[in-house]
VMD Tcl script that draws the C-alpha trace (Angstrom):
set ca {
  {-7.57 -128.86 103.21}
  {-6.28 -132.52 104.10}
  {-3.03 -133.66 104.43}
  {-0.78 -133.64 101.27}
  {3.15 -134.56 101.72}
  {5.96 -134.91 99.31}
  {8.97 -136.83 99.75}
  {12.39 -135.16 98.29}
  {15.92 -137.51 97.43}
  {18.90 -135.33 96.28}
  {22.53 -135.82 96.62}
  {24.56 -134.38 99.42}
  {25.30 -130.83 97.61}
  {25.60 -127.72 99.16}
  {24.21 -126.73 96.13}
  {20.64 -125.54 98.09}
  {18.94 -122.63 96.46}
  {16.65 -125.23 94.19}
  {15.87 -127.02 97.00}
  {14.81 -124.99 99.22}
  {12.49 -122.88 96.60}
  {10.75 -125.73 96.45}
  {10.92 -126.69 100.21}
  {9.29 -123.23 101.08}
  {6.48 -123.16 98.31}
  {3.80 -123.69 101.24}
  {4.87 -120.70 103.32}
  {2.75 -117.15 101.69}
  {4.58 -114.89 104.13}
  {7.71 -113.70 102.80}
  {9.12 -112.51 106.18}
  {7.89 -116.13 107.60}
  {9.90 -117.65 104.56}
  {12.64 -115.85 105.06}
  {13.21 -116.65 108.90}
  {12.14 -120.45 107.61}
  {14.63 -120.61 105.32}
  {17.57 -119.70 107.26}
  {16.92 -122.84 109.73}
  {16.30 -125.02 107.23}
  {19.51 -124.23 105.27}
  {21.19 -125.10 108.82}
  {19.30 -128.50 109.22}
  {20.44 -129.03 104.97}
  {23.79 -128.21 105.57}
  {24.09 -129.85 108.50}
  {23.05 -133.08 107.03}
  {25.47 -132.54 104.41}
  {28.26 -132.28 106.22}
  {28.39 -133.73 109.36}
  {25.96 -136.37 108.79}
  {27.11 -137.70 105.20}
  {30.32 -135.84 105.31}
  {30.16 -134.06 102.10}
  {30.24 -137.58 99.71}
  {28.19 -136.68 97.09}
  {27.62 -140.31 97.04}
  {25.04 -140.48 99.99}
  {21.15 -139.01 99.69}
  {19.40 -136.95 102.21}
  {15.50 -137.14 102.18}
  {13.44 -134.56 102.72}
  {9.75 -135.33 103.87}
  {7.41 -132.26 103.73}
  {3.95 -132.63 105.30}
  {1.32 -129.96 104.80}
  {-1.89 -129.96 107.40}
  {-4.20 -126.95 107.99}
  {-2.06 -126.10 110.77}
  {1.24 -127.12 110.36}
  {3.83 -127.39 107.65}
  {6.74 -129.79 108.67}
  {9.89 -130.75 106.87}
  {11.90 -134.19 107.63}
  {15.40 -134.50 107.29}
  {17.08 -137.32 107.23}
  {20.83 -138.32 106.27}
  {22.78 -141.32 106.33}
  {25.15 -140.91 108.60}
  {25.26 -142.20 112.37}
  {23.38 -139.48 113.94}
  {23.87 -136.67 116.93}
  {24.03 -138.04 119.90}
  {21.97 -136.68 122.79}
  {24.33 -134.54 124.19}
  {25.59 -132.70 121.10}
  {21.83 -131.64 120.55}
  {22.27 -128.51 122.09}
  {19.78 -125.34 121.83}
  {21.70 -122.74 123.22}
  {24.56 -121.07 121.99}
  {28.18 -122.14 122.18}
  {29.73 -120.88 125.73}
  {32.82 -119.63 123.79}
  {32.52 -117.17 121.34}
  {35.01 -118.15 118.87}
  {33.72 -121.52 118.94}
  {33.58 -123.29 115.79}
  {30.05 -124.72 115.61}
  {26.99 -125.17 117.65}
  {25.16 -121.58 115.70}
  {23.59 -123.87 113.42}
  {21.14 -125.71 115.88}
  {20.70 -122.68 118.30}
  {19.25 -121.14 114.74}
  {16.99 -124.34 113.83}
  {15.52 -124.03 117.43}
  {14.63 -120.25 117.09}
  {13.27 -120.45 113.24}
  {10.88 -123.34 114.27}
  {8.07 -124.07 116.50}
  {8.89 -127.54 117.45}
  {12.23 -129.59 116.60}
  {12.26 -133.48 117.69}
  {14.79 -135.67 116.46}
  {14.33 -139.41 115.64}
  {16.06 -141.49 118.25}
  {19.54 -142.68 116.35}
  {19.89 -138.81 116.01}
  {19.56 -138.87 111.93}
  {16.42 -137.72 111.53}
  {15.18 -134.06 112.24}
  {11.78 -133.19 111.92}
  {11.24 -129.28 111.71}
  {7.24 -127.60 111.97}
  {5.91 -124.68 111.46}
  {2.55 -123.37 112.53}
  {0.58 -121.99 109.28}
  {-0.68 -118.89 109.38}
  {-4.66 -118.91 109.53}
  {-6.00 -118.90 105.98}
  {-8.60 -116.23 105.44}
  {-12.40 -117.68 104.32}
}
mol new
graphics top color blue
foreach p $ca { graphics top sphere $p radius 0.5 }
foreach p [lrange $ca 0 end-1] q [lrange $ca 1 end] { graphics top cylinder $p $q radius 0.2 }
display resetview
């Protein structure tokens, strides 16, 4: 197998389901998918609505690379990006907080999370699952 990607440009919606059908198709392990899934909803919604904040008039795009190894998703939104600080992986300290679940999830669904430096830009990857011969 080489390396195949496809490049993704929809609205900001929280209209996901579609999207992340397609998003997943690479990933044969439903329980993998699953766990997938729920971290890349996060990084989606996320981008929805604190990056573009919820105008249906700005695009994210969604870059997914598939290797032998790896699977990895890029999203990217248009607004002015998390700074350093707010990229947190641990949970909020107060329990009725009212956000900071969403990247503690991303973190724990993926392998390796790196975000472009104006903050914008996350790239999610997930190690394949060896293919049998």
């Amino acid at each position: 197998m080489t390396l195949r990607w496809a490049d993704f440009i929809t609205p900001s919606t929280l209209q996901l389901a579609p999207l992340l059908e397609v998003l997943l198709e690479p990933i044969e392990c439903a329980l993998r998918q699953a766990e997938l899934q729920l971290g890349l909803h996060e990084a989606l919604v996320n981008a929805v609505r604190h990056g573009n904040g919820c105008d249906p008039g700005k695009c994210l795009r969604i870059r997914r690379i598939v290797s032998p190894r790896w699977v990895v998703w890029q999203v990217q939104d248009e607004g002015p990006g998390v700074p350093d600080h707010a990229r947190s992986r641990c949970l909020p300290e107060r329990e009725d907080a009212v956000s900071g679940r969403g990247l503690f999830l991303i973190h724990h669904c993926f392998d390796d999370v790196r975000w472009s430096p104006r903050g914008n830009r996350l790239q999610l990857a997930a190690r394949r699952t060896p293919q049998r011969p």
